[in-house]
Every structure is written in C-alpha cells, then in structure tokens.
C-alpha positions in Angstrom: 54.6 -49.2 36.2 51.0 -48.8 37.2 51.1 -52.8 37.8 54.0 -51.9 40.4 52.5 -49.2 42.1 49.3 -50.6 42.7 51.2 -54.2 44.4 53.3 -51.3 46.3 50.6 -49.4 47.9 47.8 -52.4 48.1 49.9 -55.6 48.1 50.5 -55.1 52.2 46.6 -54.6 52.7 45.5 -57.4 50.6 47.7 -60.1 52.0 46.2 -58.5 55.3 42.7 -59.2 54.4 43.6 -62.3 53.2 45.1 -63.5 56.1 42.6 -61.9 58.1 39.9 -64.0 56.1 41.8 -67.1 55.8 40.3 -68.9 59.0 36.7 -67.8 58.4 37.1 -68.9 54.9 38.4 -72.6 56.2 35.8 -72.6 58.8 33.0 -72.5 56.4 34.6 -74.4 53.9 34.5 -77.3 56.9 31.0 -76.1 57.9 29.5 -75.9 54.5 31.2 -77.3 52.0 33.7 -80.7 52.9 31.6 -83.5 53.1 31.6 -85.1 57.1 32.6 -89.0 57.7 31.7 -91.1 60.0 34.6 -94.1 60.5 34.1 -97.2 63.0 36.7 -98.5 65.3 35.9 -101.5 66.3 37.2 -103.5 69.4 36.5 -107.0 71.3 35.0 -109.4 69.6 31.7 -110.1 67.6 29.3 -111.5 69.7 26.9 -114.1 67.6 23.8 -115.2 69.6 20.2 -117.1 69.1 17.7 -116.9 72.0 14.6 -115.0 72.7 15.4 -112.4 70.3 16.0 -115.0 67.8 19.3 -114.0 65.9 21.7 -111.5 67.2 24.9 -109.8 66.5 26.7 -107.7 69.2 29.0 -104.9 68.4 31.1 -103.2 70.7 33.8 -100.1 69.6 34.0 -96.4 69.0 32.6 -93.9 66.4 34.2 -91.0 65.0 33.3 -88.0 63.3 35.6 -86.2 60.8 35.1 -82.3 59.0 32.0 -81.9 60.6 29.3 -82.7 63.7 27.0 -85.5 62.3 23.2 -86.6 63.4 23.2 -90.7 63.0 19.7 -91.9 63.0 19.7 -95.2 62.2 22.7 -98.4 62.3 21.7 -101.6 60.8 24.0 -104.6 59.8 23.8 -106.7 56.1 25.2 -110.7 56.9 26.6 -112.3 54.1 27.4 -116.0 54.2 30.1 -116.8 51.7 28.6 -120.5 51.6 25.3 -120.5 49.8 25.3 -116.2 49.5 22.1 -115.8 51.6 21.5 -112.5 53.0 20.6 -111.7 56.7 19.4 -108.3 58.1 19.7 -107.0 61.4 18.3 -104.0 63.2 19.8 -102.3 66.1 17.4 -103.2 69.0 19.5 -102.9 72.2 22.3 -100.4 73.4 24.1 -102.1 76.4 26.5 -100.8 78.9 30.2 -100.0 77.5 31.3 -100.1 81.7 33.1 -103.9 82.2 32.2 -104.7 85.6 34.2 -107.6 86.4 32.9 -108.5 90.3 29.6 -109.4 88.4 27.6 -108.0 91.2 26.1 -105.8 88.6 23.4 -106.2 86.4 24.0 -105.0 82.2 22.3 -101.9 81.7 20.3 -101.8 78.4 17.8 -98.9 76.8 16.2 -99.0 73.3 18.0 -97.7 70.7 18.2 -93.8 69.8 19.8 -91.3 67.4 23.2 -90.1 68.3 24.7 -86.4 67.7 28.2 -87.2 66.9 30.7 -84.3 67.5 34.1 -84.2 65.5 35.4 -83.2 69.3 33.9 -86.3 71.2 34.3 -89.9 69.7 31.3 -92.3 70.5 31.6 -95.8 72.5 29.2 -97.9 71.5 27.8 -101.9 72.9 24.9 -102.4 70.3 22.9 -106.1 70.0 21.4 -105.8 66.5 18.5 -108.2 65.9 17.1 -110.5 62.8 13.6 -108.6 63.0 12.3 -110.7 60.2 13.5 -113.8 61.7 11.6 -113.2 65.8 8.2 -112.4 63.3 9.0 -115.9 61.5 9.0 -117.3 65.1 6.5 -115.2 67.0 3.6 -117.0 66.0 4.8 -120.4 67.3 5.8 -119.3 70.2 2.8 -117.3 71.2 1.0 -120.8 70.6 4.0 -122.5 72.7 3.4 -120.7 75.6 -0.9 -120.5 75.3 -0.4 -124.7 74.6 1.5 -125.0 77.8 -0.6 -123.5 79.9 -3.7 -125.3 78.7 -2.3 -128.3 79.7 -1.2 -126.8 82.8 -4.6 -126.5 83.6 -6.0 -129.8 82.0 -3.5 -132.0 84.2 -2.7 -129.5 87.2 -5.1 -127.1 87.6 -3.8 -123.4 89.3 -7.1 -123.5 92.0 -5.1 -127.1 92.9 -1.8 -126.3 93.9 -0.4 -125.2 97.3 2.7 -123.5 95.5 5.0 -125.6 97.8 8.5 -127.9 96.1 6.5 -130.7 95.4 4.3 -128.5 93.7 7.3 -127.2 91.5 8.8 -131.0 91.0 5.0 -132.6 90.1 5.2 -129.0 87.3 8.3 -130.3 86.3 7.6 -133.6 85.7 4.6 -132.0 84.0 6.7 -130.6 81.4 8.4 -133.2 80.4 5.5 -134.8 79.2 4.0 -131.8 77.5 7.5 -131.6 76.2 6.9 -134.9 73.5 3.5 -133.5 72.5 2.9 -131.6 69.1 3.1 -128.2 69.9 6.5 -128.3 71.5 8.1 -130.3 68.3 6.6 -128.2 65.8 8.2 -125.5 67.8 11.8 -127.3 67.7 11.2 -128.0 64.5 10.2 -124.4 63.0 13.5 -123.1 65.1 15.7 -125.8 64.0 14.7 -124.8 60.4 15.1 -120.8 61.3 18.7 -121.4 62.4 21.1 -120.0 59.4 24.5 -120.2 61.7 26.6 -122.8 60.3 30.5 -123.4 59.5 31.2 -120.6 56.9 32.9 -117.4 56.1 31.0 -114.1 56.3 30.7 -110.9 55.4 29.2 -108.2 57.5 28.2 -104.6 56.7 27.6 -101.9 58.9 25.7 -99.3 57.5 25.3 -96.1 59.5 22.7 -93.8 58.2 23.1 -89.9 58.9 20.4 -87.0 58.7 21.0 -83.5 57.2 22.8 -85.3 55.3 21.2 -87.9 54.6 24.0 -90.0 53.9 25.0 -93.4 54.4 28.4 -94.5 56.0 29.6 -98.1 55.5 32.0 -100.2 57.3 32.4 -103.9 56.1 34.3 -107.2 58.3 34.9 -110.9 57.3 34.5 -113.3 60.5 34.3 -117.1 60.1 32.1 -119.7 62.2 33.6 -123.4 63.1 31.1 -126.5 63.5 31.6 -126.9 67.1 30.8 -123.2 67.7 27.9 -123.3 65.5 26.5 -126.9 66.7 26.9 -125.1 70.9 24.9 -122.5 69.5 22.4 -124.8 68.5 22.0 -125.6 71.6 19.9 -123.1 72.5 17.1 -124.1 70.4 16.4 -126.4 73.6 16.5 -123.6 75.9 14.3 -121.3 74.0 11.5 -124.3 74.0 11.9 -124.3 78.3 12.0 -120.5 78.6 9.4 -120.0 76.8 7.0 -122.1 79.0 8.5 -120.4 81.8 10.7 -123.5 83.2 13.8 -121.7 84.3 16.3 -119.5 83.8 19.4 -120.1 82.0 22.4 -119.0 80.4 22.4 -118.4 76.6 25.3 -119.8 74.5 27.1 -117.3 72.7 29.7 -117.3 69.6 32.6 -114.3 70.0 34.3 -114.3 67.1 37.5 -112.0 65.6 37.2 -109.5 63.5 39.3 -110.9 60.2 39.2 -107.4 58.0 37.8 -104.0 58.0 37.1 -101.8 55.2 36.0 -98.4 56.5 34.6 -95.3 54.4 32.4 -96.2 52.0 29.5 -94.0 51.2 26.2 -93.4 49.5 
C-alpha cells in the first residue's frame, strides 16, 4: 500500500523529470560517451599518376562525420598489389580544387595539405593527390645530378655569355639535348626510374587510413582497382618525359591512369 501511494503521489513528477532530462541525457551520451566515425564516399575515378612527384594517387569524394564533430589530422593511403604482395605508401601532399571547370580557361587550384574539423552537420568534399614520399627521395638524388649534368654541358658546348636568346638559339639547345640525351647521366636516370616504376597489370588493394585527434583514432576505408598492360605500359611513358622536364626542355602533358573503384569496405577502426 505504501508501494502505491508513493507511485500515486511521485510517479507524475518522476516521469516529469525524466522526460525533462531525457535530451540532456542523450546529448551527452553523443557528446561524451558514443564513439564518432568518420565514413568515406567516394566518387569519380582513381586517378593513378608518375611524373615529378614520382608516384601518385588522386582521390576525389566526400567525408562524413557521424555521433560527434571530429579533428582529422592526418590521411595517408596503404597500396597493395595482389601480384607479388609489395606494399606502397602514400602521403597526402596536395589538396586540389573540387570546382569542375569545364571551359578550361581556368587554372587547378592546389594548397598543401592541412587538418580538417569535420562537423556531423557539414559533410567534407575532398580532391586529394597523395604521393610515394619514399619513392621522389629514391629519385631525388638522380635528378638533382640530371639537372646540375645538363647544365654543365650547356655550358661546355653552348655557353650562356654566347647566346642571343633568339629561335635558332632555342633549335641549336635543342639539338643540344639530344646529344646530351645518349650520354651517362641521362641513362642512369632512365634506368633508376624505369627500375622505380611498380605500376604493372595487377589487382590492388588500397587503404585509406584517416587519422583523428582527441581521439586519437584511426578510420579505415579499403577499395580493390585493377591496372591493364596498355594502361600501365602509357603510363610508362612518362619516364621519357620526366628525363626532358627535368632539364627544362618543355612542357608537356602527364599521362594518367583513372581507374574504377571495384569494392569498398568502410568503418574499420583502431
């Protein structure tokens, strides 16, 4: 009887408070208590690419934030190639313009990578260029000497005091570099490059890994792609450019793999 009259004169208030409490309560459950995510969407096409930057891997899409606002402070990507299992990291070096300016009369804007305050209210677009940081320091070296080499024999053959800067000036440099183009320097330079370039017909496996602070936590988002011989053997073909624009000879479009995303597995964490 006691039982009853206490539910009969407090039951009304307590559901009250309850119900008064209830969305405080939830709020700091979310604030304080359920862990945030961080999901990518991705969209377009993976861009694969080998030039001055040595390799790189563009990727263009959204991120989300779920539960709570998160800090990111670091993306990097983990390559996998199915056929001999070697492992490829890449930085994120480069964030690009998401606008699509399709008259071309625009040049790509580009800034150095910075941390992003992701709000559960305001999905993120995002045009990132990661790059194999361990692969431009295997080819720094030779290219510094590329480039000091050439213009040794610059002025050996043609000195700068010499030249009236006219077009026959620029065609006698020309013809210079064709010659300078069979010496040592420039092979060892093909050759280091050639044996730097990992693309090759194969299935792969890339992770995202998106690193957050306060949490520190780590977010991880994995694709399959696949490479074909004539894509990869195009691609090669850059290897020949690099060796001209490095000496300065001229400037010229980089080949490029896009490939489609195959699978997506989104919401791992560590």
């Amino acid at each position: 009887m006691e039982e009853m009259s206490f539910i009969e004169n407090f039951g009304v208030l307590i559901i009250a408070i309850i119900a008064l409490f209830q969305p405080w309560l939830i709020s700091l459950w979310k604030k304080y208590f359920k862990p945030g995510i961080v999901e990518f969407f991705e969209t377009a096409k993976i861009e694969i690419g080998f030039n001055n930057s040595a390799s790189t891997i563009g990727i263009n899409g959204t991120l989300r934030s779920y539960n709570k606002d998160l800090y990111i402070s670091k993306i990097s990507l983990e390559l996998i190639k199915e056929k001999d299992q070697s492992k490829h990291n890449f930085n994120w070096q480069v964030f690009r313009d998401t606008k699509l300016y399709l008259s071309g009369d625009k040049d790509v804007e580009v800034e150095l990578p910075y941390g992003i305050l992701l709000s559960t209210q305001s999905p993120q677009r995002i045009n990132i260029q990661f790059h194999d940081t361990n692969q431009q320091d295997e080819l720094k070296a030779q290219f510094y000497l590329l480039a000091n080499s050439w213009l040794d024999y610059q002025e050996k053959h043609f000195p700068f005091k010499t030249r009236t800067y006219t077009q026959d000036d620029n065609l006698k440099l020309a013809d210079l570099f064709t010659e300078f183009d069979k010496t040592k320097v420039p092979t060892d330079s093909f050759t280091k490059a050639n044996q730097e370039f990992y693309w090759e017909k194969s299935k792969y496996e890339l992770k995202m890994k998106i690193e957050t602070s306060r949490p520190n936590k780590i977010f991880e988002s994995k694709f399959n792609f696949k490479l074909e011989e004539k894509e990869c053997k195009r691609l090669r073909q850059n290897i020949f450019i690099l060796i001209e624009y490095v000496c300065h000879q001229k400037k010229f479009d980089w080949n490029f793999i896009y490939t489609n995303y195959e699978k997506s597995v989104h919401n791992s964490t560590s």
